[in-house]
Each structure stands twice: as C-alpha cells, then as structure tokens.
C-alpha positions in Angstrom: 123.7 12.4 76.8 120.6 14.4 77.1 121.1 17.9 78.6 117.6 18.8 78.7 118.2 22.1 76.8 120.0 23.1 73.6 123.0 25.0 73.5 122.9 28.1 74.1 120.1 28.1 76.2 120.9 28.9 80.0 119.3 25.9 80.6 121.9 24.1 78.9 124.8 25.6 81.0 122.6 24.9 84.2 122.1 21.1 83.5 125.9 21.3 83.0 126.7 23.1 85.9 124.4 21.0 88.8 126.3 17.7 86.5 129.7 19.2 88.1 128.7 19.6 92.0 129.6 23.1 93.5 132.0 24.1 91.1 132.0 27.9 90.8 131.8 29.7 87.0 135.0 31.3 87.4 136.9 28.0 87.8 135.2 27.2 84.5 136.1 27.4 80.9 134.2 26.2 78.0 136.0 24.8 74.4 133.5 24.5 71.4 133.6 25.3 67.7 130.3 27.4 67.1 130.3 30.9 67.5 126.6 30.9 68.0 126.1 27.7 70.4 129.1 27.0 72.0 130.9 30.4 72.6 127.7 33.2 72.9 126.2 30.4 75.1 129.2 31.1 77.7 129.7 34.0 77.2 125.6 34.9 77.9 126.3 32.3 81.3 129.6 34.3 82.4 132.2 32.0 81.9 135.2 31.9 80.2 135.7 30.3 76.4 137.4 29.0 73.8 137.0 29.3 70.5 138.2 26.0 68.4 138.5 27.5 65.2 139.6 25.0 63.0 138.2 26.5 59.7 140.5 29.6 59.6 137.4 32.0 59.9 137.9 35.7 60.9 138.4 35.9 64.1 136.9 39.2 64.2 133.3 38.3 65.0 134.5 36.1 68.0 133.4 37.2 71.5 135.7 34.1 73.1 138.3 34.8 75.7 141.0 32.8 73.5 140.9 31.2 69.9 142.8 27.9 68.9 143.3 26.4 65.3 144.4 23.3 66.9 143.4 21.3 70.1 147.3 21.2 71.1 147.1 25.0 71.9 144.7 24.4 74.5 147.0 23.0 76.9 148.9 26.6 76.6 145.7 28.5 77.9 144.9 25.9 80.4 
C-alpha cells in the first residue's frame, strides 16, 4: 500500500499515524530491519523501536530501544 512518503521521511510516520485513528506515539512501537529506514525513521518521529537484526550485525551502531535476532523475541518486549 502506498504511504505517500518513503521511509524515513516524517511523512511516512504521519500517513501511518492518521491510518491508526488517535493513537498516541507513546503507545506505539515500531519493528523493522534497516537501521537507516526503519529504526532512525522512529527514532527521528519519537517512538519506540525495534531493531530485527537477523544478520548478526554489530549492534553497536543501533539507536533502537530493543534488538531481536528472531521474530519470537518480540513477544518478550511486547
């Protein structure tokens, strides 16, 4: 689905946002696997992330509120 915007544009998280109806950014948490588009995108828009790591990479250049290697350990954070 068309977004409007790339990620990590604000406009991206804005679409996303008026798509969920009054919920607030603090209730929110957003998963991706790019350091670059997925987690600097939230973390620019104030809200929580999580990095899916599923390479192994250093996890020293990630800026995400929690890291994973596998989707299962999402459920433990959530």
């Amino acid at each position: 689905c068309d977004m409007g915007a790339p990620k990590p544009s604000t406009g991206f998280f804005d679409n996303c946002f008026k798509r969920l109806n009054n919920v607030s950014r603090n209730e929110v948490i957003f998963i991706g696997d790019s350091l670059t588009a997925d987690i600097k995108g939230a973390l620019d828009y104030g809200i929580r992330s999580i990095w899916f790591n599923m390479d192994g990479a250093s996890r020293e250049k990630s800026a995400a509120d929690f890291t994973v290697t596998r989707l299962d350990e999402i459920k433990n954070i959530l």
